[in-house]
Structures are given as structure tokens and as C-alpha cells.
C-alpha beads as a LAMMPS data file, in Angstrom:
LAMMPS data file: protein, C-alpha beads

173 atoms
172 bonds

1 atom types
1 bond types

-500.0 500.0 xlo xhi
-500.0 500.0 ylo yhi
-500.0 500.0 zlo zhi

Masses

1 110.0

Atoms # bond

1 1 1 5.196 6.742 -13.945
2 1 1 1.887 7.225 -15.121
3 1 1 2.157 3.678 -16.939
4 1 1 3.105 1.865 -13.976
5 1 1 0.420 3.626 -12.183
6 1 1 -2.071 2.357 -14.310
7 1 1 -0.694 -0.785 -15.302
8 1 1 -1.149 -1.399 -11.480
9 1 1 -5.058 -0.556 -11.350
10 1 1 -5.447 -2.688 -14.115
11 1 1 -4.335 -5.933 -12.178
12 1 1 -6.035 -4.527 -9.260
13 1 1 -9.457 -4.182 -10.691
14 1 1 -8.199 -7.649 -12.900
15 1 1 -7.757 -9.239 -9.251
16 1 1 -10.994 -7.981 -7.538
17 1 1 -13.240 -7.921 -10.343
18 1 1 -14.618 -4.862 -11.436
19 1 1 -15.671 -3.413 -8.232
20 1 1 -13.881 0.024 -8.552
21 1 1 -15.342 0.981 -11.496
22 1 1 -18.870 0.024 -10.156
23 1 1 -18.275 1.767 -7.817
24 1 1 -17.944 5.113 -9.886
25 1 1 -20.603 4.080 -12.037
26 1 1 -22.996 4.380 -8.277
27 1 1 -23.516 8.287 -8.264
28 1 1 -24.175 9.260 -4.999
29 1 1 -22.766 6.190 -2.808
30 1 1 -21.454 6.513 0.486
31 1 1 -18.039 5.056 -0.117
32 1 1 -14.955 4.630 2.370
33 1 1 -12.916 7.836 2.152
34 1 1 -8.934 7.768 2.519
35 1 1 -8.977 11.535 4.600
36 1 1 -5.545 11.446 5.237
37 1 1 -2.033 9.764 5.189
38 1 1 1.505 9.228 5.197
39 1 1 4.388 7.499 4.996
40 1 1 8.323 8.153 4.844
41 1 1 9.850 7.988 1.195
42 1 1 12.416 6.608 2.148
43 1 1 13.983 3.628 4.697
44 1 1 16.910 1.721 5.297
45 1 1 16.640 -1.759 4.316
46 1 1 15.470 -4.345 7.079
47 1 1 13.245 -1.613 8.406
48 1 1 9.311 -2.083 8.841
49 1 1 7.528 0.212 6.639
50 1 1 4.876 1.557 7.956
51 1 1 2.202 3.757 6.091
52 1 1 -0.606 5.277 7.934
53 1 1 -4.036 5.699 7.069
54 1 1 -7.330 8.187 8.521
55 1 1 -10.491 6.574 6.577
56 1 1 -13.959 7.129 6.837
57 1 1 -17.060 5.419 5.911
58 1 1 -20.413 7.011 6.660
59 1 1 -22.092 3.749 6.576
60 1 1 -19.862 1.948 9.013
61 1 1 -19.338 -0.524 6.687
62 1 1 -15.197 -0.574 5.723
63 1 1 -14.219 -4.507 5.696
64 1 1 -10.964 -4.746 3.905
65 1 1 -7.962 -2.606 3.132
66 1 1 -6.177 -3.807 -0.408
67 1 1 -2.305 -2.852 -1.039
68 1 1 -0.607 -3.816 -4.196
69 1 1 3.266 -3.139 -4.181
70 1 1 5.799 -2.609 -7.541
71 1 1 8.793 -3.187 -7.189
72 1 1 10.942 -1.710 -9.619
73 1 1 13.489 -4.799 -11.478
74 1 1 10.859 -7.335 -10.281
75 1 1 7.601 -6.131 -10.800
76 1 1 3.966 -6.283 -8.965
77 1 1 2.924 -8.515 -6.430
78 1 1 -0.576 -10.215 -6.016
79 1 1 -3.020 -8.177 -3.708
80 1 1 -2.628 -8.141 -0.262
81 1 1 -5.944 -7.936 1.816
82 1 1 -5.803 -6.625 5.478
83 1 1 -8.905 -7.570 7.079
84 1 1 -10.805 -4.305 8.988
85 1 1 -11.646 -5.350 12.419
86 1 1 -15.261 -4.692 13.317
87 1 1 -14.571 -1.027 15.789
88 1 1 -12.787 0.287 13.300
89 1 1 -15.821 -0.010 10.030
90 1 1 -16.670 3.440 10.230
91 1 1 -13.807 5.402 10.847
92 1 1 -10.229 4.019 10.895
93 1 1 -6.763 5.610 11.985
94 1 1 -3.320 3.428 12.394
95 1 1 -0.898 2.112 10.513
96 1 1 0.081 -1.087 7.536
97 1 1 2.756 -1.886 7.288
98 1 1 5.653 -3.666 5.169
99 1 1 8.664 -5.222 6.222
100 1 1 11.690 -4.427 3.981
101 1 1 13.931 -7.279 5.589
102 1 1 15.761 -9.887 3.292
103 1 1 17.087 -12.912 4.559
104 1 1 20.043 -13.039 1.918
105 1 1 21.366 -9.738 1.505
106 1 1 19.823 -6.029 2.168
107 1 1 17.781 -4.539 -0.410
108 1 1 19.957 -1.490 -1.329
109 1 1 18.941 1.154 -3.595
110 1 1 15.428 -0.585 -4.239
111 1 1 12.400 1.204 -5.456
112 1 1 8.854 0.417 -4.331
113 1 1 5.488 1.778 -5.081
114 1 1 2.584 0.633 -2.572
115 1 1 -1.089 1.653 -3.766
116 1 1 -3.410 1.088 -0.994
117 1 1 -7.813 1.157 -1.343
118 1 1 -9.902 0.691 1.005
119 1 1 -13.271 -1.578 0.353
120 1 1 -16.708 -1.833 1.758
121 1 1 -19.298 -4.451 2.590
122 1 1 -21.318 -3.615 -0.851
123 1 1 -17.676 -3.970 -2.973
124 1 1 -17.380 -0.226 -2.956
125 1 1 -13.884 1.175 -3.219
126 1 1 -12.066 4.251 -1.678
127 1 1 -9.999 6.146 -4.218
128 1 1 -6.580 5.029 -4.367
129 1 1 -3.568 6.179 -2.802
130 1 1 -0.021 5.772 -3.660
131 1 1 3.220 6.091 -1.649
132 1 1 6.932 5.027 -3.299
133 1 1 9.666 4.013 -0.969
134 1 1 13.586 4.358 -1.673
135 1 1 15.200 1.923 0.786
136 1 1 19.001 3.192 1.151
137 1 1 21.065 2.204 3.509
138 1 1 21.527 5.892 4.433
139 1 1 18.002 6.215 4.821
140 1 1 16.073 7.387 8.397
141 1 1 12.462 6.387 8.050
142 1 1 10.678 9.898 8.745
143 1 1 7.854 10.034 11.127
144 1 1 4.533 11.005 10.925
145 1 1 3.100 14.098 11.893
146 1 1 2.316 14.264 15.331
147 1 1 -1.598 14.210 16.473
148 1 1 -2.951 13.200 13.584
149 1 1 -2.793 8.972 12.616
150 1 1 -3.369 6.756 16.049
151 1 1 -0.202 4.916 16.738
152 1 1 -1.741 1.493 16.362
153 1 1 -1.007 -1.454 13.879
154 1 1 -3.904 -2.141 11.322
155 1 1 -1.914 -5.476 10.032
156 1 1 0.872 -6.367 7.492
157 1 1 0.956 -5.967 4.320
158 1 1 1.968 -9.433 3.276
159 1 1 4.956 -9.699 0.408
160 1 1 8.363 -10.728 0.794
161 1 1 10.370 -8.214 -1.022
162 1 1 12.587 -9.827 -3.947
163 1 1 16.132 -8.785 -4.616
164 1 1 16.678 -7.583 -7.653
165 1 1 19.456 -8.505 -10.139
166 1 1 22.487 -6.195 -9.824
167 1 1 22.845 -5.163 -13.761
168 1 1 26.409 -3.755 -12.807
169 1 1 27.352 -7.800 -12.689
170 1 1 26.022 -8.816 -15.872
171 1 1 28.131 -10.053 -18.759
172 1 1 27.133 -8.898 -22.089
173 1 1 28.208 -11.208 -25.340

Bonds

1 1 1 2
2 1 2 3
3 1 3 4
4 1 4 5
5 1 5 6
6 1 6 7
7 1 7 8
8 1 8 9
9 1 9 10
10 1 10 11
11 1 11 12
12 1 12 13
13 1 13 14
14 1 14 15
15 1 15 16
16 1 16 17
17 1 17 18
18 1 18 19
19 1 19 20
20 1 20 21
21 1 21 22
22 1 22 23
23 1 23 24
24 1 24 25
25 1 25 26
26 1 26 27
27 1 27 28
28 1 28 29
29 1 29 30
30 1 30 31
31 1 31 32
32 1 32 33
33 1 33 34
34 1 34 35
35 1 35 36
36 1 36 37
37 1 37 38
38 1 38 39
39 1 39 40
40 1 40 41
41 1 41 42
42 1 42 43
43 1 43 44
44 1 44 45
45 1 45 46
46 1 46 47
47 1 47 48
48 1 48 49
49 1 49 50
50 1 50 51
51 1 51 52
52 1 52 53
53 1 53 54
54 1 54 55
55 1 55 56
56 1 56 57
57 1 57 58
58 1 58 59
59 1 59 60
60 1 60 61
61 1 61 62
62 1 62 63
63 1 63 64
64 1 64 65
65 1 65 66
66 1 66 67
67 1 67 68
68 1 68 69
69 1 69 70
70 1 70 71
71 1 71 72
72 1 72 73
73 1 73 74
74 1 74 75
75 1 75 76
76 1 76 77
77 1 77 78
78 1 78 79
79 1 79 80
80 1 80 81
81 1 81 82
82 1 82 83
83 1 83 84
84 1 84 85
85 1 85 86
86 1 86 87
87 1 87 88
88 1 88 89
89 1 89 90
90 1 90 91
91 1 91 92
92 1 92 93
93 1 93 94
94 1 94 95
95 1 95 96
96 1 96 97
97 1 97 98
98 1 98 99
99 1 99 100
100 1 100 101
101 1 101 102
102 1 102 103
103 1 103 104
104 1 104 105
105 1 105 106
106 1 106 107
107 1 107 108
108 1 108 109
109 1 109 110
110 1 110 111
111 1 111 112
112 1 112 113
113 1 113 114
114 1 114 115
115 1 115 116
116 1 116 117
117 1 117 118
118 1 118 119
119 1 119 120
120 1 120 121
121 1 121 122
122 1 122 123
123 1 123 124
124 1 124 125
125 1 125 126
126 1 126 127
127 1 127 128
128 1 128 129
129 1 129 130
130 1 130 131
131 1 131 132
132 1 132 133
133 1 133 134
134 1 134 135
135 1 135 136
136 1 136 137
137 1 137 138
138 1 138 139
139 1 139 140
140 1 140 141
141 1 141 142
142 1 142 143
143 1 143 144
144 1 144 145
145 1 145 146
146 1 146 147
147 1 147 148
148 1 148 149
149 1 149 150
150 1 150 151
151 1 151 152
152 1 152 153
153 1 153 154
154 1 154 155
155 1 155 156
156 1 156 157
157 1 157 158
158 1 158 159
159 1 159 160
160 1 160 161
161 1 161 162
162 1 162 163
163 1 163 164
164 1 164 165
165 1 165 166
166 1 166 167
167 1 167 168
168 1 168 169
169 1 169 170
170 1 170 171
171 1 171 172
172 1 172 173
């Protein structure tokens, strides 16, 4: 897990440059802080994801959210960007979100890891923070804790989930 984890950062910092690290490098910076959030391990395929977010920047100056998603069997996606809109640059509370439909067949018993940062106007990052998903047919999507995240949509994150190849069905020599 710890692998994938990092494996992950790697194409994330790979993708945006070197930002993060920067970032670290800054000392005392005022960078955008994830305070709190959630989202429910587990869905049923076809459902809309959706992983909510408190963040923070003292500086006002939050301008995009990043989200990478692994898929177990298919691998990791390119970086999705969710633009911040201008109200919400200093402190920010709703939801991304991901749908989990698939146009050919549900996505049964599939394993997702989304890793979500949040970056300011300089190229500062927040720390990042991870959520897996299990979609199961079976599944209820939980809900978050009540008073805490604004009910309000933040934007998609933007991958179409792949299905992956059922290795019950494949024929060994």
C-alpha cells in the first residue's frame, strides 16, 4: 500500500512539476490546509462518489484542487484539476466528486484509491489526502457527518472508470 501510495506522488509531482516539494523546502509558508474530510469507503457501482473537503488558506489564495485516482487491475489516471472558484480562495467546504457509472457493465468488486491536494496561486501544495473506495453492489454510500462539510458541489473529478479484466475468465496454456 505504501508503494502505490508513493508510486502515486511520484507521477503527481512528475505531472505538476516539482511544486510539492518546493513547497516543503519554503519554511514558514502559508499553504492551503486540508482541515477536514470524508468520504464513504464504499459504493455501489453507478453511484456518484462524492468526497468532501474543509480547506483553508490564510492568504486567500487556493486556485486549484488536484485528484489522482488508482484503480486497482488498471492503474493511475492523469491528474484531474478542479478549478477553485474565486469566494471560495480562502476557505473552502463542499464536495468532488466521481462518478462510478459504466456504460458496458457495472464495476463490481473494484478498488479505487483517490489522493486529492489542494494548490495555491504561488504553486504551493496542501498535504495530501487519500480515500479508497470498494464499489460492491451491496454497497450503501455512507454519509457524511452532519454540520460539518457544506452540502455544495466543488466540481467533478474527471475519469471514466475502466473495467477491469475478470481473471476468473482467463485461459492459461
Amino acid at each position: 500500500m505504501k508503494n502505490k501510495i508513493l508510486a502515486m506522488m511520484i507521477v503527481l509531482f512528475l505531472a505538476i512539476g516539482f511544486a510539492p516539494l518546493q513547497a516543503a523546502e519554503g519554511g514558514g509558508k502559508a499553504i492551503p490546509v486540508i482541515t477536514q474530510s470524508f468520504a464513504s469507503k464504499e459504493a455501489s457501482p453507478g453511484d456518484t462518489w462524492k468526497i468532501y473537503l474543509n480547506v483553508v488558506d490564510p492568504n486567500g489564495e487556493m486556485t486549484n484542487i488536484y485528484a489522482v485516482v488508482d484503480q486497482a487491475g488498471s492503474g493511475q489516471y492523469p491528474v484531474s484539476i478542479i478549478r477553485v472558484m474565486k469566494e471560495n480562495q480562502k476557505e473552502l467546504s463542499g464536495y468532488i466528486y466521481l462518478s462510478t457509472f459504466h456504460s458496458d457493465s457495472p464495476l463490481n468488486d473494484v478498488n479505487i484509491t483517490l489522493t486529492v491536494q489542494v494548490q495555491d496561486r504561488s504553486g504551493d501544495f496542501s498535504q495530501p489526502t487519500v480515500f479508497p473506495l470498494k464499489l460492491n453492489i451491496r454497497s450503501v454510500q455512507e454519509p457524511p457527518p452532519q454540520g460539518i462539510f457544506k452540502e455544495r458541489a466543488l466540481g467533478p473529478v474527471m475519469f471514466k472508470l475502466r473495467k477491469t479484466q475478470d481473471m476468473s475468465r482467463v485461459n492459461y496454456p
